[in-house]
C-alpha positions as CSV (number, residue, x, y, z in Angstrom):
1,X,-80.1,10.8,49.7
2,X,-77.7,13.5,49.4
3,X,-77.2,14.0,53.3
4,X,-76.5,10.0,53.0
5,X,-73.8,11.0,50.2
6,X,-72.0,13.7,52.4
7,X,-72.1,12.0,55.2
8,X,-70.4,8.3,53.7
9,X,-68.2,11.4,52.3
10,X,-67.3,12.7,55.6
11,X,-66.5,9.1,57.0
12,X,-64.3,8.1,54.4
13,X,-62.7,11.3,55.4
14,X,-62.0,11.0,58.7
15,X,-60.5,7.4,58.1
16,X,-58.3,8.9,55.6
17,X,-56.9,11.2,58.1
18,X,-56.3,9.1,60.8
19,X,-53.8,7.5,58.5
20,X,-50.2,9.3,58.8
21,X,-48.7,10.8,55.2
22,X,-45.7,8.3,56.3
23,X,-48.5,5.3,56.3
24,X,-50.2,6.9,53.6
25,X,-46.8,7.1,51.2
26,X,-45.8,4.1,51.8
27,X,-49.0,2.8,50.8
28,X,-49.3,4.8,47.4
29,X,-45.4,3.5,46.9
30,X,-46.4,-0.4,47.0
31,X,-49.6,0.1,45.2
32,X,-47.4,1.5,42.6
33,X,-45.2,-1.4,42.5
34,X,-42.2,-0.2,44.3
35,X,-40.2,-3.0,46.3
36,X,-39.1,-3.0,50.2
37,X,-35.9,-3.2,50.7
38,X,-34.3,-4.1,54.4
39,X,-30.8,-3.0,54.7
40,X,-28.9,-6.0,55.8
41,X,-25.3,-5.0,56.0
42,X,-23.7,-2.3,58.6
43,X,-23.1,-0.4,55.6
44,X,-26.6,-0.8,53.8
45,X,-28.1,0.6,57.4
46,X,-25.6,3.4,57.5
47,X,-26.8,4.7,54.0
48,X,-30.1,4.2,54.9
49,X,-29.7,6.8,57.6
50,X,-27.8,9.2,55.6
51,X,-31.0,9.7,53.4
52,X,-33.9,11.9,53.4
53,X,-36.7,9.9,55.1
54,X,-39.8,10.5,52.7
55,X,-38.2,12.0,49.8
56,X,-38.1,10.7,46.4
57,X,-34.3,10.4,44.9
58,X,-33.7,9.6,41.6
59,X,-30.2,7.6,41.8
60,X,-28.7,5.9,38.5
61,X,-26.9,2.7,38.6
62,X,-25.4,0.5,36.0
63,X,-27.0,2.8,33.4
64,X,-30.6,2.7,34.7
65,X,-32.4,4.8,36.9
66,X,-34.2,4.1,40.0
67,X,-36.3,6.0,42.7
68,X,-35.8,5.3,46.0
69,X,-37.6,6.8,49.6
70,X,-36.1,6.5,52.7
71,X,-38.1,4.8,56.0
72,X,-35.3,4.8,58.6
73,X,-38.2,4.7,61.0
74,X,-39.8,1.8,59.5
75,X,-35.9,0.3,58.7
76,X,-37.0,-0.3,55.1
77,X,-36.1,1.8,51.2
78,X,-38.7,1.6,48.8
79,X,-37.1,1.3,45.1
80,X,-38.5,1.3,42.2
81,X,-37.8,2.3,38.5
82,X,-39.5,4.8,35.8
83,X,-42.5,3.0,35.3
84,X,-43.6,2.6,39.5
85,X,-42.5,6.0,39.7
86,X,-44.8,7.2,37.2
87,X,-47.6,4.9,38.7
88,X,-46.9,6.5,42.0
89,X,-47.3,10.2,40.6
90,X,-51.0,9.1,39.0
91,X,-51.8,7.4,42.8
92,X,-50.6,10.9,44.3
93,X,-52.7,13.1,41.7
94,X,-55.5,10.7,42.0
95,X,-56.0,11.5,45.9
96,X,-55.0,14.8,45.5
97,X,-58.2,15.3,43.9
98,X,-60.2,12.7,45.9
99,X,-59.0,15.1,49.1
100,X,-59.8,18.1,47.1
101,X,-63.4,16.9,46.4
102,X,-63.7,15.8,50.1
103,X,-62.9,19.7,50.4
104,X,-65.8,20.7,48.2
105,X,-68.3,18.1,49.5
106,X,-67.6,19.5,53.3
107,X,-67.5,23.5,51.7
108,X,-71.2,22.6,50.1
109,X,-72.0,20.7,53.2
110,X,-71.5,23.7,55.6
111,X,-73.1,25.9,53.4
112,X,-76.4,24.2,53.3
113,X,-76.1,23.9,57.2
114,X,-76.3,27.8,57.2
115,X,-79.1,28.1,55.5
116,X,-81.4,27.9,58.4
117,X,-80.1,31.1,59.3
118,X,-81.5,33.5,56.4
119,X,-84.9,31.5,56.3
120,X,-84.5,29.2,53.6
121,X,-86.3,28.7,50.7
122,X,-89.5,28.3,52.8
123,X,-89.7,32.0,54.9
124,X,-91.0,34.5,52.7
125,X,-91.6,32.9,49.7
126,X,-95.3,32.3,48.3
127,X,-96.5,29.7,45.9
128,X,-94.2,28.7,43.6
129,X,-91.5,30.7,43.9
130,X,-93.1,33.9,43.9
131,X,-92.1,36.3,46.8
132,X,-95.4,37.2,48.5
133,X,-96.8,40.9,47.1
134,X,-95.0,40.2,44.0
135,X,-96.9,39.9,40.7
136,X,-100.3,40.5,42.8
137,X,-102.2,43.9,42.0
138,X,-104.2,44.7,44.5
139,X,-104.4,41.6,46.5
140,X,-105.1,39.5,43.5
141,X,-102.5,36.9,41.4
142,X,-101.8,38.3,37.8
C-alpha cells in the first residue's frame, strides 16, 4: 500500500517536472485569476519587451495597483490586482510545499531501499524483537 503511495508520488512527480517554471507560472498566474493581455499596438509590443520576462512588477495607475509578468516569448502580460496577486502567492506556497513533500516522500523512499544492505529487520533478530542471546540464560528464554 505504501509502495503504491510513493510510487503514484513519484509519478505525479515526474509530470510535474516535465512542465517548464515558464508553463508552470503562467499556470499558477491564471488559476489565480490574473488576465492575458496581447499587446496590440507597436508601442504596447515595445514595452512588452522592455520588461523582465517572469518577474512580478507592481506598477500603479490611476490610483490603483496592479501586478503584471512579462511573456515576451509567449507575446502575452499577465495583469492582475491585489487580490490575484495574493491568490497567486497561496498557489506558489501551496506547491512549494507539495514539491517539498515530493522531496520527503523520495528521501523516505530511498532510505527504505537501503535497508537491504544492513539486513533488515529480519537478519539477526529472534522472536519478537528480541536479538538472538539476548534475555536467554543459558540457552533458555527468561
Amino acid at each position: 500500500m505504501i509502495g503504491a503511495t510513493v510510487l503514484l508520488a513519484l509519478m505525479a512527480g515526474c509530470a510535474t517536472t516535465t512542465m517548464t517554471s515558464t508553463q508552470d507560472k503562467a499556470n499558477m498566474l491564471v488559476a489565480a485569476g490574473f488576465k492575458t493581455i496581447t499587446p496590440k499596438t507597436a508601442a504596447q509590443q515595445q514595452k512588452l519587451q522592455q520588461l523582465q520576462t517572469g518577474q512580478v512588477a507592481m506598477i500603479q495607475r490611476n490610483g490603483r495597483t496592479y501586478y503584471i509578468v512579462a511573456d515576451p516569448p509567449q507575446n502575452v502580460v499577465y495583469v492582475g490586482g491585489p487580490t490575484e496577486y495574493q491568490a497567486y502567492q497561496q498557489l506558489r506556497a501551496q506547491r512549494q510545499l507539495a514539491q517539498e513533500n515530493l522531496q520527503t516522500a523520495e528521501l523516505y523512499q530511498d532510505a527504505a531501499m537501503q535497508w537491504g544492505t544492513w539486513g533488515g529487520w529480519g537478519v539477526g533478530w529472534g522472536r519478537m524483537g528480541h536479538v538472538a542471546g539476548v534475555g536467554r540464560i543459558g540457552g533458555v528464554g527468561i
